[in-house]
C-alpha positions as CSV (number, residue, x, y, z in Angstrom):
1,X,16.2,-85.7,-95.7
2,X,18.4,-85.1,-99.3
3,X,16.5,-85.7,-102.5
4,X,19.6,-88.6,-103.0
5,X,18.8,-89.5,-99.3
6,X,14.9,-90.5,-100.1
7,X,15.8,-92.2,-102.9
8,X,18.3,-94.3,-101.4
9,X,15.6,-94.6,-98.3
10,X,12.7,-95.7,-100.9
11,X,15.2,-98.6,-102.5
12,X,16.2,-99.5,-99.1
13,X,12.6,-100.1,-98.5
14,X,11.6,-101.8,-101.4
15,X,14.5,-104.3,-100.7
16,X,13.1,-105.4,-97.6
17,X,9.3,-106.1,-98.8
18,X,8.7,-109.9,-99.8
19,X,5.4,-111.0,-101.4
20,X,3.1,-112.3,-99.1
21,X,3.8,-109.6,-96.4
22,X,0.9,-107.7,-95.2
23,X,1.4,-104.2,-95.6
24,X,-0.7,-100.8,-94.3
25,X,-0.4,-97.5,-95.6
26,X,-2.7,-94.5,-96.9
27,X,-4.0,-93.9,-100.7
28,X,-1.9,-91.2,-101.7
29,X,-3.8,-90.8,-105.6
30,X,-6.2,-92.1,-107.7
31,X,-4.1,-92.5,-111.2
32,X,-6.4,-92.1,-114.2
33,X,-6.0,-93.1,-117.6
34,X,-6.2,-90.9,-120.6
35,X,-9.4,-91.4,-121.0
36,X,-10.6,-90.5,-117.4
37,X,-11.1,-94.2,-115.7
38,X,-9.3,-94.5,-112.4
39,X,-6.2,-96.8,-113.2
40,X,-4.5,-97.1,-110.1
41,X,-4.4,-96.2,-106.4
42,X,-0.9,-95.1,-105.3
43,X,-0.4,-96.1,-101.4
44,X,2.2,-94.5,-99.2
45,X,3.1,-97.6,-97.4
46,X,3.3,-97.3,-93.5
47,X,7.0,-97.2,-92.8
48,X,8.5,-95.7,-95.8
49,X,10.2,-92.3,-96.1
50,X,7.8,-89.3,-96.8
51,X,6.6,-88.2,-99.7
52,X,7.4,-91.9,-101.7
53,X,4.0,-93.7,-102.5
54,X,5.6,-97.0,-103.0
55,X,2.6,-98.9,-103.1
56,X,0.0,-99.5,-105.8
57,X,-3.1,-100.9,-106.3
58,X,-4.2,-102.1,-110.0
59,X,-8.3,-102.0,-110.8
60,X,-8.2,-105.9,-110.9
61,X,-7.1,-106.2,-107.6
62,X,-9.1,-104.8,-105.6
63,X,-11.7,-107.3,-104.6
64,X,-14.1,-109.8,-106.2
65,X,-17.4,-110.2,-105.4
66,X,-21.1,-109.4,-106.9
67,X,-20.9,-105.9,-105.2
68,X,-16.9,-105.2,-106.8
69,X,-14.9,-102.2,-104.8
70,X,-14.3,-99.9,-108.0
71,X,-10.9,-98.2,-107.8
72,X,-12.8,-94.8,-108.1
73,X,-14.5,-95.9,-104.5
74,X,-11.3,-95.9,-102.2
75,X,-10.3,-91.8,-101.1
76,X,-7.4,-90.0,-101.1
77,X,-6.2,-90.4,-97.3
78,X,-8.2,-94.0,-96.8
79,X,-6.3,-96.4,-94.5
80,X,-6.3,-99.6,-96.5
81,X,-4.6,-103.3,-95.4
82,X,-3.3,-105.3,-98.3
83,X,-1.1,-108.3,-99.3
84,X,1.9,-108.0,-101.5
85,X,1.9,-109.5,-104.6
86,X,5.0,-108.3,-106.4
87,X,8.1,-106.2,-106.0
88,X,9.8,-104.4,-108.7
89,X,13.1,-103.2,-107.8
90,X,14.0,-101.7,-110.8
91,X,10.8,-99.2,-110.5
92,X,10.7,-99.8,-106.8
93,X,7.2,-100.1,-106.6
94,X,5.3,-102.8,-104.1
95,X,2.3,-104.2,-105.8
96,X,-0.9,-104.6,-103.5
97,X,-3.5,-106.5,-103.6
98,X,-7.1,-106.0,-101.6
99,X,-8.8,-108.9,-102.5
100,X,-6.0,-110.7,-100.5
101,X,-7.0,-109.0,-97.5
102,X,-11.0,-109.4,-97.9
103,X,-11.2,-113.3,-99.3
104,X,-8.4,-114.7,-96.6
105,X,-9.6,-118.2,-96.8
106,X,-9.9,-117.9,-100.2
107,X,-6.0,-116.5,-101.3
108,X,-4.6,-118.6,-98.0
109,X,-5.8,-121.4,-100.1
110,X,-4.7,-120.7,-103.4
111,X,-1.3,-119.9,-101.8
112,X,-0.9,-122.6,-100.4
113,X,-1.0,-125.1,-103.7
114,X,2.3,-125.6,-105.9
115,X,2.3,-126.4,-109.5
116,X,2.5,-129.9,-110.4
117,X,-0.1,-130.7,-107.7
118,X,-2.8,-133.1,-108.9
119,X,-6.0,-131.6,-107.9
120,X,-9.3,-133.3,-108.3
121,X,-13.2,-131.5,-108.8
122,X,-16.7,-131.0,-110.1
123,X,-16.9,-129.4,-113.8
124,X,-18.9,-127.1,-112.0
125,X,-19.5,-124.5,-115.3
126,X,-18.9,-124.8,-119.1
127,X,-18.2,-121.0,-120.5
128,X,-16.7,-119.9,-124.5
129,X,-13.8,-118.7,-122.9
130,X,-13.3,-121.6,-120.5
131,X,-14.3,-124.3,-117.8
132,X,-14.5,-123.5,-114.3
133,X,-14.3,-126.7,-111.2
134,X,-15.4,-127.0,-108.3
135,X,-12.4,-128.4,-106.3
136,X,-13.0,-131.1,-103.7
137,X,-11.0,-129.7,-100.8
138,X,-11.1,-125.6,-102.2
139,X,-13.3,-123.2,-100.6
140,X,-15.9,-121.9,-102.8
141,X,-15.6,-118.3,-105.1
142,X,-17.5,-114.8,-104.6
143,X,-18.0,-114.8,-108.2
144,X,-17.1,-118.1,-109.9
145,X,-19.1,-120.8,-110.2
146,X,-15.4,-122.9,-108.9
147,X,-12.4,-121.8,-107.6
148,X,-10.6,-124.0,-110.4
149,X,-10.4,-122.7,-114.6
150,X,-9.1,-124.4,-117.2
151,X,-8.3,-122.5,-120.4
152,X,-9.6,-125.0,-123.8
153,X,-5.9,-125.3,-124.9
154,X,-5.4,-127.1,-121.2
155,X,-8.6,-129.3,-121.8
156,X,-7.2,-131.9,-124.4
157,X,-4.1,-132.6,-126.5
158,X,-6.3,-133.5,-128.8
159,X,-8.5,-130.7,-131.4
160,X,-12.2,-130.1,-130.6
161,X,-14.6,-127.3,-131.5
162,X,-16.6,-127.4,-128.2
163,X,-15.4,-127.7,-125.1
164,X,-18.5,-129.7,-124.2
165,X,-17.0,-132.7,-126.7
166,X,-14.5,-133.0,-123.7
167,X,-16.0,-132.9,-120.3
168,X,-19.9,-132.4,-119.0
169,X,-20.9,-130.2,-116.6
170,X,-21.2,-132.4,-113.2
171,X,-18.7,-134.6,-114.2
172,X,-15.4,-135.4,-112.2
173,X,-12.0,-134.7,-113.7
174,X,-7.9,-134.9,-112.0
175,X,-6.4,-131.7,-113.1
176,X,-2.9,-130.9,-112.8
177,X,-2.5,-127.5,-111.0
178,X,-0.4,-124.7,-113.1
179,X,-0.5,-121.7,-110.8
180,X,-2.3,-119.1,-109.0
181,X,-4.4,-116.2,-111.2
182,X,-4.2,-113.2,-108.4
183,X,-6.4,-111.1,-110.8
184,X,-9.7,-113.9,-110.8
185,X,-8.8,-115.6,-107.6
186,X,-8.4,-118.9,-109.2
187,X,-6.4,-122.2,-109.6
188,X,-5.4,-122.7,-113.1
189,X,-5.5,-126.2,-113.9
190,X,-4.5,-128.5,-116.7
191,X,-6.8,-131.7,-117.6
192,X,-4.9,-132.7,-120.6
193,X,-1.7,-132.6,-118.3
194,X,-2.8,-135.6,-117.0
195,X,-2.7,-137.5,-120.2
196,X,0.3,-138.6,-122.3
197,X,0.9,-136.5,-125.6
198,X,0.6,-138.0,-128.3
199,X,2.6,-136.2,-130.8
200,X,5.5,-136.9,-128.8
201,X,4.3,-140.3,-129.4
202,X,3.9,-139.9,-133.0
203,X,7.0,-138.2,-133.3
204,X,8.9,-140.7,-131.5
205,X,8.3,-142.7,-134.4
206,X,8.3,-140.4,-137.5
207,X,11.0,-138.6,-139.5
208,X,10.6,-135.7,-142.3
209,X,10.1,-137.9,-145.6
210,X,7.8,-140.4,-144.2
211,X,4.7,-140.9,-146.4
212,X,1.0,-141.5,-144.2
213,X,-2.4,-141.2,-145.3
214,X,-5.2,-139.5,-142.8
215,X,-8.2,-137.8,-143.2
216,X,-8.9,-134.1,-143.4
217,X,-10.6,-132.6,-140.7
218,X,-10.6,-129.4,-141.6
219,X,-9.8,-126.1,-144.4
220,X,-8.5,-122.7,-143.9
221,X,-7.5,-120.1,-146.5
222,X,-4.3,-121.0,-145.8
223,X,-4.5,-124.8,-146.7
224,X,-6.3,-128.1,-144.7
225,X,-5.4,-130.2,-141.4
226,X,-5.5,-133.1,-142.0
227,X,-5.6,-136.0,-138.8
228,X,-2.8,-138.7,-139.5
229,X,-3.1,-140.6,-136.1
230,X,-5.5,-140.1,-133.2
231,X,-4.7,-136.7,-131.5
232,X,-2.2,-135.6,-134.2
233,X,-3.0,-133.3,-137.3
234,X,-0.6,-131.5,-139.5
235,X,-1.2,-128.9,-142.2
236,X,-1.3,-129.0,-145.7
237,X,-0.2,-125.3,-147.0
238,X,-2.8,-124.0,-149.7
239,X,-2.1,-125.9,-152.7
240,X,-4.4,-127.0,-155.9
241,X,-6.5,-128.8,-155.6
242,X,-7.9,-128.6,-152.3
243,X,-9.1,-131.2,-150.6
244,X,-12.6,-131.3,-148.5
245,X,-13.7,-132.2,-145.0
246,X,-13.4,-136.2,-144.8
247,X,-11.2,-136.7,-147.7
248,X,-8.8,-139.3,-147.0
249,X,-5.5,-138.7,-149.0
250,X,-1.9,-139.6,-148.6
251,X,0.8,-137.1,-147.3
252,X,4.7,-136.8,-146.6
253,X,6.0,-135.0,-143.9
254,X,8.0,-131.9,-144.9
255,X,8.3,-130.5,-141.3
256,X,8.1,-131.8,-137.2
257,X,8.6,-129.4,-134.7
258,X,8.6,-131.5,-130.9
259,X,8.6,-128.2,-129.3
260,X,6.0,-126.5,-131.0
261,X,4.2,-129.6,-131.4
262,X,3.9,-128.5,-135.2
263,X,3.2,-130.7,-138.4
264,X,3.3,-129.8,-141.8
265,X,2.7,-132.5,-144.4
266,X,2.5,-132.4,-148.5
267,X,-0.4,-134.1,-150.3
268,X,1.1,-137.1,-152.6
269,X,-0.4,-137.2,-156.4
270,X,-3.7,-139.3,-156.3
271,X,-2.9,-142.9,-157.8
272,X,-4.3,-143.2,-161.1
């Protein structure tokens, strides 16, 4: 076959591959990175033209699990099974995932959920970089304490230093579902989804130029939040003098951003 005619052969392929489809093919090359760690597997995918490794494999998905598949484990020449997770026509390259393959129950579930979906579960773990649940009708993780994460921007509309001032381990929460992490194997979910926002609320009734009072909650070097209603705090720019945790003080809004959900007030001259 033409050089022109294997390229037109490889696009051709690519075209027809849809993620979810279980493909089989043979590691064509272990892809390092400059600084020597396997990267990638390349896969020549069963059914495409010679010599055109479509397929590839990244190192986060290859499995999960306490005894993790490292990329620099699979051979050049190893028959592998995998699920598609994304096409890219424009490189035509199939991305691959093994994990799919080796935790069926597992992905079938996560596949089958649509965001918006109101999920409920056990807090089952409380982590820095997150909170993992236990989900009432999911199947349980190889690694995760909960097949369900929340991120701590998705636990509360409103501020908090520790994630623990929201929700207790053991406790039962209704989560909104966001969408399906293929790298973790996990639902990501949204507790504060579930709850009206309140700076819509305030801003529903507030206008640049209005005066409030609040209390400050906390200082930065560039300035103070303070909270004017529950759930809502706006920034004071750096400005002398500056105020301290707990001060109550009277402000005017010089700036409300719906989209951003962003606040920023001016402190009014203390009353004599």
């Amino acid at each position: 076959m033409s050089e022109r005619g294997v390229v037109e052969g490889a696009r051709g392929f690519v075209e027809g591959v849809r993620v979810g489809d279980l493909c089989g093919g043979t590691v064509a090359e272990v892809v390092l990175s400059p600084w020597g760690v396997p990267r990638e597997v390349t896969v020549a995918l069963d059914g495409a033209p010679v010599g055109c490794p479509l397929g590839w494999v990244g190192a986060l998905d290859v499995t999960w699990g306490p005894r993790r598949t490292r990329l620099d484990s699979l051979e050049v020449g190893q028959r592998i099974t995998a699920e598609v997770i994304a096409v890219d026509l424009d490189e035509e390259r199939v991305q691959l995932s093994l994990a799919a393959t080796e935790h069926a129950e597992l992905w079938g579930f996560l596949k089958r959920l649509r965001p918006g979906e109101v999920l409920s579960g056990t807090v089952a773990s409380i982590e820095s970089f997150g909170v993992f649940v236990a989900l009432d009708d999911g199947p349980g993780h190889p690694i995760h304490p909960g097949v369900g994460f929340i991120t701590h921007p998705d636990l509360s509309w409103r501020h908090f230093d520790d994630p623990r001032d929201v929700v207790r381990v053991g406790e039962r929460v209704t989560c909104e579902y966001l969408y399906f992490d293929t790298t973790n194997g996990e639902a990501r979910l949204s507790l504060r989804a579930t709850s009206p926002d309140p700076f819509q609320a305030f801003a529903d009734g507030t206008a640049p130029g209005d005066t409030l009072r609040g209390c400050v909650t906390k200082v930065v070097p560039f300035g103070y939040f303070v909270r004017v209603v529950d759930g809502v705090e706006g920034l004071v720019p750096l400005q002398d003098p500056v105020a301290v945790v707990g001060e109550e003080l009277g402000v005017v809004v010089t700036e409300l951003d719906r989209e951003r959900r962003r606040l920023l007030l001016r402190a009014t001259p203390a009353s004599p």
